[in-house]
C-alpha positions in Angstrom: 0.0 0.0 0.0 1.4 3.0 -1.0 2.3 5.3 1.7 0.5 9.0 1.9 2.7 12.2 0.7 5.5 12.9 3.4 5.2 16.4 5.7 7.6 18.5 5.4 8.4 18.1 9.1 9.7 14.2 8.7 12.7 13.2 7.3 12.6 10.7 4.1 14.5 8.3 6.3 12.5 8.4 9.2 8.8 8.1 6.8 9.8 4.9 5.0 11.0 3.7 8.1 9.6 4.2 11.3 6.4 6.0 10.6 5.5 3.3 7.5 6.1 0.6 10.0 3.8 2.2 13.2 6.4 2.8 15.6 6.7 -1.2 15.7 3.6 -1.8 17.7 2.4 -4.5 15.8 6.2 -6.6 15.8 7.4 -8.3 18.4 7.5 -6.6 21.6 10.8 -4.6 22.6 12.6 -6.9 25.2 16.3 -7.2 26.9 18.5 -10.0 28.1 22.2 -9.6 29.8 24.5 -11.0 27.6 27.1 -12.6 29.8 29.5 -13.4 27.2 29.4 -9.8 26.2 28.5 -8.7 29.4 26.0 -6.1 27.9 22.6 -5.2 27.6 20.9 -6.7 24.5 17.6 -5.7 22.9 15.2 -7.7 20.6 11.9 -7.1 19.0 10.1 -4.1 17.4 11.2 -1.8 14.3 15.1 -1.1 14.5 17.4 0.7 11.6 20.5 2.0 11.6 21.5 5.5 10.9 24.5 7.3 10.9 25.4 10.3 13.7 26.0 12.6 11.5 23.1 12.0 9.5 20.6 11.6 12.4 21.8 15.2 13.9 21.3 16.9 10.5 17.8 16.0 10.2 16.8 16.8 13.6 18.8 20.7 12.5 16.8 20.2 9.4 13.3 19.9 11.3 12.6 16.4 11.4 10.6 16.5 14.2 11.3 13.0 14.7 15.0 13.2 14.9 14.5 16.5 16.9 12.5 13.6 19.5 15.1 11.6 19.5 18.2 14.0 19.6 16.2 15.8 22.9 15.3 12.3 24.9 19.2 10.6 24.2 21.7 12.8 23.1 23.1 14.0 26.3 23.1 10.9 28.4 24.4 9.1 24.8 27.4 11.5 25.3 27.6 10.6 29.1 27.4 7.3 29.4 29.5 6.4 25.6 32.7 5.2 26.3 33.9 6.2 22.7 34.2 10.5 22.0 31.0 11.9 19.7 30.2 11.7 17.4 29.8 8.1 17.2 30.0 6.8 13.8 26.6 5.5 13.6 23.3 5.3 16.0 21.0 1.9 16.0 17.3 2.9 17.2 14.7 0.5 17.9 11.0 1.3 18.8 8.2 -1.0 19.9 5.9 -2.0 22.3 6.9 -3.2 25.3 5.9 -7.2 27.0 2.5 -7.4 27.3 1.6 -7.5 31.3 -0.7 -10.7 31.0 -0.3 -13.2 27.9 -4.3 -13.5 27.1 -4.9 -9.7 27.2 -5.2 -7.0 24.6 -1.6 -5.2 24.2 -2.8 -1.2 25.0 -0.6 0.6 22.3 -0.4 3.8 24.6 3.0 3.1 26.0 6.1 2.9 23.4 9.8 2.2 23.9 12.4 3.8 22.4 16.3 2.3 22.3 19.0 4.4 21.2 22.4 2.0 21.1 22.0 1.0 24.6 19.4 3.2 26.4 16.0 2.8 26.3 12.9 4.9 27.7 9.6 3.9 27.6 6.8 7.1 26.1 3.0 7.0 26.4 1.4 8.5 23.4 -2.1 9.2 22.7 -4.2 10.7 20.1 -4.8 14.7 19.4 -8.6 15.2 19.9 -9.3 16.5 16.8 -7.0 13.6 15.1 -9.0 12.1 12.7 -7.0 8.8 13.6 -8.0 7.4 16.7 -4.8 5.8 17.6 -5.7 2.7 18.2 -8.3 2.7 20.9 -11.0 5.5 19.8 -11.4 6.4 23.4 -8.1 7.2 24.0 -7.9 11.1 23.6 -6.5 14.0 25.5 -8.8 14.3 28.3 -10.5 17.8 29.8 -10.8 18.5 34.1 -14.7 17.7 34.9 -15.1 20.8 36.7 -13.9 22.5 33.8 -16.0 21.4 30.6 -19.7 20.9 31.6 -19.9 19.0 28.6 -18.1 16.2 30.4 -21.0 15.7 33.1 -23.6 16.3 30.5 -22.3 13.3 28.7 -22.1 11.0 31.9 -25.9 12.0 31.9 -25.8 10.8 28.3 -24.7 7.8 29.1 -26.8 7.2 31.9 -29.9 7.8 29.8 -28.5 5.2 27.5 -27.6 3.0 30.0 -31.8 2.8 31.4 -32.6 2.7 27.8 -30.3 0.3 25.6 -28.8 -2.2 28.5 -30.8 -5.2 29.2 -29.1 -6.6 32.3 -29.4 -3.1 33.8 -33.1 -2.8 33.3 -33.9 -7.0 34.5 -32.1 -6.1 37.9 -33.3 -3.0 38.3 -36.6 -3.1 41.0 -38.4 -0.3 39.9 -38.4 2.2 36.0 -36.8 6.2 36.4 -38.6 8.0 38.4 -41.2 5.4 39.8 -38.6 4.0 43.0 -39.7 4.3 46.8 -38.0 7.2 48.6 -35.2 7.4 51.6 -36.3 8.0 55.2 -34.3 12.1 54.2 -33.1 13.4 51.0 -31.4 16.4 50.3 -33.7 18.8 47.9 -31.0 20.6 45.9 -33.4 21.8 43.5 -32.8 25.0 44.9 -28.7 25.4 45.9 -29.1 28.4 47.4 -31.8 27.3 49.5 -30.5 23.7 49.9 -33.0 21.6 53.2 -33.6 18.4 54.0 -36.7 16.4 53.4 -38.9 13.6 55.0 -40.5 11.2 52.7 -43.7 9.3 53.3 -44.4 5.7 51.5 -46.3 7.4 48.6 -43.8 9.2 47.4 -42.4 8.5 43.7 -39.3 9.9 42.5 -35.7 9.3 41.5 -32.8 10.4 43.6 -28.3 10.4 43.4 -26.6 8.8 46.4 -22.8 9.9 47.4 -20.1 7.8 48.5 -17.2 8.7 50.4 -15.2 8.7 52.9 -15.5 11.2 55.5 -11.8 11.3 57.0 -10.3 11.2 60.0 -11.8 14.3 61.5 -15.6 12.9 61.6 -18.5 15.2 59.9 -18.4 18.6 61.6 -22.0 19.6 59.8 -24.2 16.5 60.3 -27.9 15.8 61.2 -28.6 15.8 64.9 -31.7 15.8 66.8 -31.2 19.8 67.7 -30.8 21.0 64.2 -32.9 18.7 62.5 -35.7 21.4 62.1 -33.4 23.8 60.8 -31.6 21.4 58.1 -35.5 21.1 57.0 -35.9 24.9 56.8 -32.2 25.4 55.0 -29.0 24.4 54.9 -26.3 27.3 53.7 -24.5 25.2 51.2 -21.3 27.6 52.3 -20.9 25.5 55.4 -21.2 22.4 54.0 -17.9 20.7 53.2 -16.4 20.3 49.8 -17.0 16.8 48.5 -21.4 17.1 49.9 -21.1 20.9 48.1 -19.4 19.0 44.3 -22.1 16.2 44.9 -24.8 18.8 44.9 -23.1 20.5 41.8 -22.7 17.1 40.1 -26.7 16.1 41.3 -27.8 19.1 39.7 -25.9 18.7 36.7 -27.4 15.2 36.0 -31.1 16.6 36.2 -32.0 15.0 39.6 -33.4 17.1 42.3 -32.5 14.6 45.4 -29.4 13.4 47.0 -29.0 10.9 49.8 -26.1 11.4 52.1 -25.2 9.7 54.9 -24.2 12.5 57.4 -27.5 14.7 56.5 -30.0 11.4 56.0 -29.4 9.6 59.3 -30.0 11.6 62.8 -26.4 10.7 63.8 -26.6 11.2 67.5 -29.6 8.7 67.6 -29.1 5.4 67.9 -32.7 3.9 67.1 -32.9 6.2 64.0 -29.3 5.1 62.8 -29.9 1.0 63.3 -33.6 1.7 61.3 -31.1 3.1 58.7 -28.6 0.8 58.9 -31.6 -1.9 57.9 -32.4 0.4 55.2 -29.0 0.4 53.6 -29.5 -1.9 50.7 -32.6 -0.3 49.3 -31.0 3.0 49.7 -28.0 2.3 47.0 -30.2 -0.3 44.9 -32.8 2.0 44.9 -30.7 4.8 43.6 -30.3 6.2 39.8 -27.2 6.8 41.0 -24.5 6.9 43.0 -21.4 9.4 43.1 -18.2 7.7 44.0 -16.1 10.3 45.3 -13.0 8.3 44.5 -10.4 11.0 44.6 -11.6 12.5 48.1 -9.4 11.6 50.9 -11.6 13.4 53.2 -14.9 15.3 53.5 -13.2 18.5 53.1 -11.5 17.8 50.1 -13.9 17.7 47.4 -13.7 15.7 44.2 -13.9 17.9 41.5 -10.6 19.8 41.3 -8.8 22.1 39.1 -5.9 19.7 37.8 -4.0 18.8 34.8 -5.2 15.4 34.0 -2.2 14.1 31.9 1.3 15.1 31.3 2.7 17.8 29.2 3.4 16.4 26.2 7.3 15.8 25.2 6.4 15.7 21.0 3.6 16.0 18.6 4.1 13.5 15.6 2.3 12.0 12.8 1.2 8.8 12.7 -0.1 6.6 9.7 -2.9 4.7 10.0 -4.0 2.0 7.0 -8.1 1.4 6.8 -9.8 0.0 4.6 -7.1 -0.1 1.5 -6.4 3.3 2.3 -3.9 5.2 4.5 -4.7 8.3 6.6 -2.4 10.3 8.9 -3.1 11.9 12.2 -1.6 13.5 14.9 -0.1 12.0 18.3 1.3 13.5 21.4 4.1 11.4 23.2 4.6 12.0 27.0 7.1 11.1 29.5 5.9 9.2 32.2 9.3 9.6 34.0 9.0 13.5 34.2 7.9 15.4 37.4 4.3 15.6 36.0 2.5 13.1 37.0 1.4 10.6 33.6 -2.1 9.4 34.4 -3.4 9.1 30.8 -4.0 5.7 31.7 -6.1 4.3 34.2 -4.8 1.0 35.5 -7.1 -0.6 38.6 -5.1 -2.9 40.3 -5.6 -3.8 43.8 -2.3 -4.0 44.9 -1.9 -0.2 44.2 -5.4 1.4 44.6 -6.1 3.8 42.7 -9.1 5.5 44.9 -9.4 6.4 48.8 -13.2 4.7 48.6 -11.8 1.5 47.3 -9.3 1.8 51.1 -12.8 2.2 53.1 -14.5 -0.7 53.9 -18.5 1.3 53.8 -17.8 2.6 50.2 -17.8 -1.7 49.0 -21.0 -2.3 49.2 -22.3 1.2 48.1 -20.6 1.0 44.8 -21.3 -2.8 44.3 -25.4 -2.3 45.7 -25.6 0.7 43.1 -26.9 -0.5 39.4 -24.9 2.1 38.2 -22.0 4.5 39.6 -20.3 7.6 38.3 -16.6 7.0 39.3 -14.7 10.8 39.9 -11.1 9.3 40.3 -8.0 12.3 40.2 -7.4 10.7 36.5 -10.6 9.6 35.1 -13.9 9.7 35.2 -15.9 6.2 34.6 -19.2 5.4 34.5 -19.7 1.9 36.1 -22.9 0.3 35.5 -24.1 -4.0 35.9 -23.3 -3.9 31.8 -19.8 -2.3 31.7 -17.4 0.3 33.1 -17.4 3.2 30.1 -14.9 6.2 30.4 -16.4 9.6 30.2 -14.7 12.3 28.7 -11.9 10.5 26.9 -9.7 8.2 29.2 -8.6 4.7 28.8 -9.5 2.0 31.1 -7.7 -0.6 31.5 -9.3 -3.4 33.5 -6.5 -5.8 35.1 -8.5 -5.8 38.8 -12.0 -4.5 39.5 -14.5 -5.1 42.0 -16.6 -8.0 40.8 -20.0 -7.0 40.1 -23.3 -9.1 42.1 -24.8 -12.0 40.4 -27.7 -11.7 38.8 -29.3 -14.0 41.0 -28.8 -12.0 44.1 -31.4 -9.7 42.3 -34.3 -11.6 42.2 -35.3 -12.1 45.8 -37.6 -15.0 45.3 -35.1 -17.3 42.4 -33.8 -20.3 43.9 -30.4 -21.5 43.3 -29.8 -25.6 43.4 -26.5 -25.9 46.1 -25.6 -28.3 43.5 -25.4 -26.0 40.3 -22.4 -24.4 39.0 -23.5 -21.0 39.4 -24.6 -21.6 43.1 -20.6 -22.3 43.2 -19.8 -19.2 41.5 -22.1 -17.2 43.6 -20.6 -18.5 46.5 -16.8 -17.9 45.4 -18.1 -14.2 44.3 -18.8 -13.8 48.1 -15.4 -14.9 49.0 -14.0 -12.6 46.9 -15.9 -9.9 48.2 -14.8 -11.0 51.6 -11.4 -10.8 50.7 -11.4 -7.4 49.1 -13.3 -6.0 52.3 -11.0 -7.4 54.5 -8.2 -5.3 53.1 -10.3 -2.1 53.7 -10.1 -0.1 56.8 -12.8 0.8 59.1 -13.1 3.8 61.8 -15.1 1.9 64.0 -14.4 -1.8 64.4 -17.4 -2.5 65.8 -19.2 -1.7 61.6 -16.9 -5.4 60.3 -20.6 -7.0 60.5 -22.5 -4.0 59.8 -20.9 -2.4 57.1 -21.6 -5.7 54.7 -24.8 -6.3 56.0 -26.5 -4.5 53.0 -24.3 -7.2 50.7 -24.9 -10.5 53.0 -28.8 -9.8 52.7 -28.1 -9.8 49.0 -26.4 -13.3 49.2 -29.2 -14.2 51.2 -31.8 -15.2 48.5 -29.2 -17.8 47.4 -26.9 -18.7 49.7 -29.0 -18.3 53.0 -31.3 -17.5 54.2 -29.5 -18.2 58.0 -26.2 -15.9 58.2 -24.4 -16.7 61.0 -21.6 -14.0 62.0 -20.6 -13.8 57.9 -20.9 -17.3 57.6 -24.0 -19.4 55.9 -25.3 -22.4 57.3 -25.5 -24.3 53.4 -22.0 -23.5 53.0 -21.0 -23.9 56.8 -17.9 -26.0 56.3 -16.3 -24.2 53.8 -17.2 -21.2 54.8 -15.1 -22.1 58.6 -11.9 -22.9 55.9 -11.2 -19.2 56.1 -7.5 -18.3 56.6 -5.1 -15.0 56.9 -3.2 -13.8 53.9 -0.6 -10.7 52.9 1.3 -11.1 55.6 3.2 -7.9 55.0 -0.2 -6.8 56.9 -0.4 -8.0 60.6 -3.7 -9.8 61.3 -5.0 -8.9 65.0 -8.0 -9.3 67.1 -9.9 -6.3 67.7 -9.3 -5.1 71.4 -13.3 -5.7 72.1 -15.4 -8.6 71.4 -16.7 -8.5 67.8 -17.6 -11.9 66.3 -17.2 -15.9 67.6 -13.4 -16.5 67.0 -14.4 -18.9 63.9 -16.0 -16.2 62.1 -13.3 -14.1 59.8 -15.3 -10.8 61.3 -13.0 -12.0 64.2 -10.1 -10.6 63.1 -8.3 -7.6 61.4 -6.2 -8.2 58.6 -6.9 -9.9 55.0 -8.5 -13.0 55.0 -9.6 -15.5 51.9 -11.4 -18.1 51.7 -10.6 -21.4 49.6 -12.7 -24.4 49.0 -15.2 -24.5 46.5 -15.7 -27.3 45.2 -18.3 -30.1 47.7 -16.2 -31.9 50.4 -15.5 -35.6 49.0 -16.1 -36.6 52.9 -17.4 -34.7 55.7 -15.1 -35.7 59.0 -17.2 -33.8 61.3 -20.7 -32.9 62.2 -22.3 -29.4 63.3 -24.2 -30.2 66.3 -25.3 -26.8 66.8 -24.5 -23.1 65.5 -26.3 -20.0 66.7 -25.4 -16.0 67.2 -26.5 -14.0 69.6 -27.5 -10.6 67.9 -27.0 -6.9 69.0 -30.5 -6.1 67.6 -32.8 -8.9 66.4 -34.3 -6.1 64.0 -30.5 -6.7 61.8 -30.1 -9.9 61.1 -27.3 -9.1 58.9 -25.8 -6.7 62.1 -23.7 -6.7 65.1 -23.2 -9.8 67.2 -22.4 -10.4 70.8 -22.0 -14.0 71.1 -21.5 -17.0 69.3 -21.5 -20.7 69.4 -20.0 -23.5 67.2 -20.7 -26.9 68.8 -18.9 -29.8 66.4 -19.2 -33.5 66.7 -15.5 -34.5 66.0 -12.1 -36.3 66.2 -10.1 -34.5 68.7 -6.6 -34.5 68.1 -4.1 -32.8 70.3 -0.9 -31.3 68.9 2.1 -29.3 69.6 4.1 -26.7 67.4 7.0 -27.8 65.8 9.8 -25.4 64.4 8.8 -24.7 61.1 5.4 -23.7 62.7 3.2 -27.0 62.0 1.5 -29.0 64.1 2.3 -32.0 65.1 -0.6 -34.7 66.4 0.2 -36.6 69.4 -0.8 -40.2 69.8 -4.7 -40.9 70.6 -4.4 -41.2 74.3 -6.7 -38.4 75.7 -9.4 -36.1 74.7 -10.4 -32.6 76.0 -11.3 -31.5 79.3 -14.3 -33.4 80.6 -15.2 -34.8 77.2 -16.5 -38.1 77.4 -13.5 -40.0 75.3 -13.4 -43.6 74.6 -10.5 -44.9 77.0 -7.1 -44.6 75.6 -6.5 -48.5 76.2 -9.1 -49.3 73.6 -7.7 -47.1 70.7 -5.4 -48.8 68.2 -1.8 -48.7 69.3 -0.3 -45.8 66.6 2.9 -46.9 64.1 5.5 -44.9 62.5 2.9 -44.7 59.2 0.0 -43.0 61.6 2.1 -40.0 62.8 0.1 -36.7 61.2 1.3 -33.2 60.9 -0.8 -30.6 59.7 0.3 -27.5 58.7 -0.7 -24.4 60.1 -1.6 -20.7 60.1 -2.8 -19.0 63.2 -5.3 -16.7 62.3 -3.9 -13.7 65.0 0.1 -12.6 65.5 -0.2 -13.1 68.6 -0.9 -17.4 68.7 1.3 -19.5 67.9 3.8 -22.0 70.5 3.4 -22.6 74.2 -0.7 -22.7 73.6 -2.0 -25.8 74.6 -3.7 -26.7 70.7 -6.3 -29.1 69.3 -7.1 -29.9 66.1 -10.7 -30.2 64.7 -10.5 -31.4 60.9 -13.7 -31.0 58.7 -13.7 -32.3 55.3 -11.7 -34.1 53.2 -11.3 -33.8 49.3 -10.8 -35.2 46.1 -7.1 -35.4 46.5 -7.3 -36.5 50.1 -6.2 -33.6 51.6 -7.9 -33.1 54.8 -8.9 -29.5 56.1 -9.8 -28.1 59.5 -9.2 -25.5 62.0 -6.9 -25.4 65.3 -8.5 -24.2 68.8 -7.3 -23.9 72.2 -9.2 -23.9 75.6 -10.4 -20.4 76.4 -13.3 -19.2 79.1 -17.0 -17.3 78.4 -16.5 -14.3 79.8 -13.2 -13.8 77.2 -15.4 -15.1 74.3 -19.1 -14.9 74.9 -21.4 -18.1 73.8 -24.6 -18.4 72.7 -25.0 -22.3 73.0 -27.8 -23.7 75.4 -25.2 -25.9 77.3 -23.2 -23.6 80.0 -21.4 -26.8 81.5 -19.5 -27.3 78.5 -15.8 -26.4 78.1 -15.4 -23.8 75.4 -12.1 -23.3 72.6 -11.6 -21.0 70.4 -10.6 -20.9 67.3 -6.5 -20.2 66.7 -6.0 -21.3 63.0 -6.9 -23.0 59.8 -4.7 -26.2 59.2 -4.3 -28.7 56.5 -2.9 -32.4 56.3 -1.8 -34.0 52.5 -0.1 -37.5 52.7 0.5 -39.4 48.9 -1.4 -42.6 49.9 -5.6 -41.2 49.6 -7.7 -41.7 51.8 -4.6 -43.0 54.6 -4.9 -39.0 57.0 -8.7 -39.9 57.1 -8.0 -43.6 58.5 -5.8 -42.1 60.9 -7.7 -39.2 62.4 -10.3 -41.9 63.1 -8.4 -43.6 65.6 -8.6 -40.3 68.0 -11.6 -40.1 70.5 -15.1 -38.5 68.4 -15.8 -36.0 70.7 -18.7 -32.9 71.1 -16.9 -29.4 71.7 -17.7 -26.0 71.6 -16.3 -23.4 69.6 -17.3 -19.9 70.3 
C-alpha cells in the first residue's frame, strides 16, 4: 500500500522507516537480556534501523521533528554514558511495544519504547482530539478536568440515559423504572442550591434520587444531622458551610437533572441510635434503589472535594504524525508522546489494580458495598472519570480504562429475591466464590469503627441471602458452613490482629483484622465432622445481617491434640486423651499408633499473637478429592473472654486459633488415621 505524501516536518528516512512501520507496535515486543559473554545489555523485538550520527543530527537541525524527538530524549546521556568521543560513527534505534503484562490480554498501544544504542525509555502517546485517527483505541484522547467542561458531566448523563434505555441486564435487575422507585427516610432537595434543606419522605412518594459515596476522613463530619438542628436542616441548609465533597455532589446532582441526594451524614440523625440501626436496615434499598451513586473516588476526606482544578495528563514531550491504513487506504493523524518519567504526574492511563489502589473509597471498607449495591455509579477518580454500571465500566470524557483488577460485580441472581439457586449447580458455586472474593477485598479495607466489620456488609450479606441463605451466621452461611469455617489470613506484609473488644465468635473471619480469603469450593468428598449446633447472639434482632455479641459453634468430632514444631506446623500426638471433661473412649481401647499414623498438619494462626506454648487441638472438617484433609486449630479459652450463645453452660469452650491442612500421597490414609482419635462434642465460640 502506498504510503501517503510525506510532511515537510519528517525526514525521508524516518517516513519509509519508522512511521511506515507504526512505531513497531504491531512486531514483536521490545525486550532485553544480559549477555554474559558480552557482558552487555541486549535488545530484541520491534522496528530497528540504523543511521548514521551525523546524519541523524542533520535531520533533527533540518526539522525532522522525529530526529529533533530523539536528539532531545538521548543525546546528552548518549554522550555521558558512551565510552567512545562523539560523534559516534553511527546510531541503532529501535521502537516497539513493550511485554504485554498478561499473555491473554489486549496489548494497550499507549505506551512505546524507544532504544537508542543501549538506552532505552519507555513514552506514552495518545491521540490529538481533533486527530481524525484514533490511535488505536477510539477512546483514547486528551482528556479535559470535569469541573472545567460541563460537557463532560452532561455526557455522563448521556450515558446514563442510554444506560436505562439500551442495556438489558441493567433494566432486569433493576426493581423499579426512572422516576417510579420508593424514597429514603431524608433526601437532600438541591433543586434549589441556594436554598438547599432536607426532606422527610412518606411511603407514597415517587421519584428518582443520586446517592454519594465517600469517605469522611479522620476528622468525623463537623456539619451533620442531629436531633437539635434537625428542624433547621428542614428549613435550610447554607451550602457555604457544608464541606467540599457534599457541596461537588450537589453540583454534580444538579448537573445530571435530579433534584434529590441521599447522604449519609444529612440522611441519618447521627446522635440517635434507634434512628441510625432503622437506617442501617435500610441500607440496601438505599443504593439499589438509587439512579445513581457518586463515588467520590479522589476524596481523601470530607473536606476535600472531588472535582478539582488539575491537569489530567502530562505535558506532552512531542507532537508527531502517525499513519494509519483502513480500509485499502492510509490516513495520517496526529499524536502527542509524553514522558511518564517526568515530574508531572502521567495518568493518561487508568490502570485498577488492587495492589496499588487507585481510589481512597476502594481503602474504606463502607464505600464496597455502596458502589457494588448501586446499578450504576459515576466514578470521579483524580485521573478519570468512569461510569460503572451491571453492563460495563465506560470512560467519560476521553480516558482509557484498562481493567487488570475490579471489583466484581453481584450475580444476577442476588437480584431476584424470590429465584432459587440448586447448592448443587455451577453458578450456586460461582455465587458462593463471588462472596469470598468480596470478603477478601473488604478485609483489606479499613474501618473507623471496628465494631461496623458485620454492619458495614450487612446491606451485601442480605443480598447473598436469597441464594446462599437464608441463616447468616456472624458472615458465615449455614449451606456452605464447612467451607465457609476454611477461612484463613493472607498478605502477611499486613499484621492480622483481634480487635481489642469482642466482635464476632473467633471462627468467624469478622474475628479478626487483617486480609483474609477463603478457599474451597468445590463439595467436600467426605465430611469428617458434624455441626451439632450453631447459633449467634445478635445486638438487635431487627438486623439480622448486624452486630453480634455472642457465638456458638458446637462440632461432633475427632479431637486430636498437637504441639508446634519449628517450622510452625502442628504435630498430632498419639490418641491417648481427649479434652477437658469430654467423654472419650478410654485410651487403652484405641489402636496402638505406628511410625505410618504419625500426622502433621500444617498451620496458620489466624492472629500474631498465637502461635507456640498454647496448649492446641485440632478439629479437621472435610476431606477432598485429593485427600487432603482441612480443618481449624482451637485452644481452651473461658466465656467471659469469648461470649457463647449455646444452650449448654457446662461445657468447656475453645476458640478458634487457626486454619490447618494435612496431605499424605497414599488417599484416603490422613482420614483412616484421624479416626483412631476419641469423636468427641466441643464448643467453639
Amino acid at each position: 500500500m502506498a504510503l501517503p505524501h510525506r510532511p515537510r516536518s519528517i525526514c525521508g528516512i524516518a517516513w519509509k522507516g519508522v512511521f511506515a512501520r507504526r512505531f513497531g507496535i504491531f512486531s514483536d515486543p521490545v525486550e532485553h537480556y544480559r549477555d554474559s559473554a558480552r557482558h552487555c545489555l541486549c535488545w530484541t523485538g520491534g522496528y530497528e534501523y540504523t543511521i548514521s550520527s551525523a546524519t541523524w543530527l542533520k535531520c533533527a537541525h533540518s526539522g525532522c521533528l522525529w530526529c529533533r524527538f530523539l536528539k532531545d530524549q538521548f543525546l546528552d546521556d548518549l554522550k555521558e554514558q558512551s565510552d567512545e568521543p562523539w560523534p559516534v560513527p553511527r546510531v541503532h534505534i529501535r521502537v516497539g511495544c513493550p511485554p504485554r503484562e498478561r499473555p491473554d490480554s489486549e496489548l494497550l498501544w499507549e505506551e512505546i519504547f524507544v532504544v537508542v544504542n543501549d538506552l532505552g525509555r519507555s513514552f506514552q502517546v495518545y491521540s490529538a482530539e481533533d486527530s481524525p485517527v484514533p490511535w488505536v483505541d477510539s477512546e483514547t484522547k486528551s482528556r479535559i478536568p470535569y469541573d472545567e467542561a460541563p460537557d463532560v458531566l452532561a455526557a455522563a448523563a448521556t450515558y446514563i440515559k442510554q444506560c436505562v434505555r439500551d442495556h438489558p441486564q441493567c433494566q432486569a435487575i433493576t426493581p423499579y423504572p426512572v422516576g417510579s422507585a420508593p424514597l429514603p427516610t431524608r433526601l437532600l432537595d438541591c433543586s434549589n442550591p441556594d436554598r438547599l434543606r432536607i426532606i422527610e419522605t412518606d411511603s407514597s412518594m415517587r421519584d428518582s434520587y443520586v446517592a454519594l459515596s465517600y469517605v469522611w476522613g479522620p476528622d468525623g463530619q463537623p456539619h451533620r444531622t442531629t436531633k437539635a438542628n434537625l428542624p433547621d436542616y428542614m428549613r435550610r441548609i447554607k451550602r457555604g458551610v457544608l464541606p467540599r465533597t457534599i457541596r461537588d455532589a450537589i453540583r454534580v446532582t444538579r448537573a445530571l437533572g435530579a433534584r434529590y441526594l441521599w447522604i449519609d451524614s444529612l440522611c441519618i440523625i447521627q446522635d440517635s441510635k434507634e434512628d441510625v440501626h432503622r437506617e442501617l436496615a435500610r441500607m440496601r434499598d438505599v443504593y439499589r434503589h438509587a439512579l445513581l451513586t457518586i463515588d467520590a473516588c479522589s476524596a481523601a476526606n470530607v473536606s476535600e472535594g472531588f472535582l478539582k482544578h488539575q491537569r489530567l495528563c502530562s505535558e506532552p514531550v512531542a507532537m508527531l504524525p502517525f499513519i494509519d491504513f483502513v480500509g485499502g487506504s492510509a490516513r495520517v493523524g496526529k499524536a502527542y508522546w509524553t514522558d511518564p518519567s517526568s515530574d508531572e504526574p502521567d495518568v493518561h492511563v487508568t490502570r485498577n489494580n488492587k495492589e496499588t489502589p487507585t481510589s481512597h473509597t476502594e481503602a474504606r471498607g463502607w464505600c464496597l458495598q455502596e458502589r457494588m449495591l448501586s446499578t450504576r455509579s459515576l466514578v470521579f477518580k483524580a485521573d478519570a472519570l468512569h461510569l460503572r454500571c451491571h453492563t460495563e465500566t465506560r470512560n467519560v470524557g476521553g480516558d482509557l480504562y484498562e481493567e487488570t483488577w475490579e471489583v466484581p460485580r453481584l450475580p444476577d441472581a442476588t437480584f431476584h429475591d424470590k429465584r432459587r439457586v440448586s447448592r448443587e449447580s455451577d453458578e450456586w458455586k460461582e455465587i458462593l466464590e463471588t462472596w469470598w472474593k468480596i470478603l477478601h477485598d473488604y478485609s483489606t479495607r479499613s474501618l473507623s469503627s471496628p465494631s461496623d466489620k458485620l454492619v458495614a456488609i450487612a446491606g451485601l450479606a442480605e443480598m447473598f441471602a436469597s441464594t446462599l441463605g437464608p441463616d447468616y451466621l456472624a458472615g458465615l452461611w449455614r449451606d456452605s458452613l464447612f467451607q465457609d469455617l476454611l477461612w484463613q489470613r493472607t498478605g502477611r506484609a499486613r499484621a492480622c490482629s483481634a480487635p481489642s473488644r469482642y466482635r464476632a465468635p473467633s471462627w468467624s473471619w469478622a474475628s479478626v483484622d487483617g486480609q483474609t480469603k477463603h478457599g474451597m469450593i468445590d463439595e467436600p468428598a467426605h465430611y469428617l465432622a458434624e455441626v451439632v449446633e450453631c447459633t449467634v447472639k445478635l445486638l438487635d434482632k431487627k438486623l439480622p445481617f448486624g452486630q453480634v455479641v455472642g457465638g456458638s459453634l458446637v462440632l461432633s468430632a475427632n479431637f486430636l491434640r498437637g504441639k508446634w514444631d519449628d517450622s510452625g506446623s502442628v504435630t498430632i500426638e498419639p490418641p491417648t486423651q481427649g479434652p477437658r471433661r469430654a467423654k472419650s473412649p478410654k485410651s487403652r481401647s484405641l489402636p496402638a499408633p505406628g511410625p505410618e499414623d504419625r500426622l502433621v498438619f500444617v498451620c496458620d494462626t489466624d492472629r500474631d499473637e498465637d502461635g507456640p506454648g498454647q496448649e492446641l487441638w485440632v478439629l479437621p472438617l472435610v476431606e477432598d478429592d485429593a485427600g487432603c484433609v482441612q480443618g481449624i486449630v482451637v485452644t481452651p479459652t473461658e466465656r467471659d473472654i469469648w461470649p457463647s450463645a449455646g444452650s449448654d453452660d457446662r461445657r468447656d469452650v475453645y476458640r478458634r486459633v487457626g486454619y490447618c491442612f494435612a496431605f499424605r500421597d497414599d488417599l484416603g490414609q490422613t482420614r483412616k488415621v484421624i479416626r483412631q482419635y476419641p469423636k468427641v462434642v466441643v464448643e467453639v465460640v
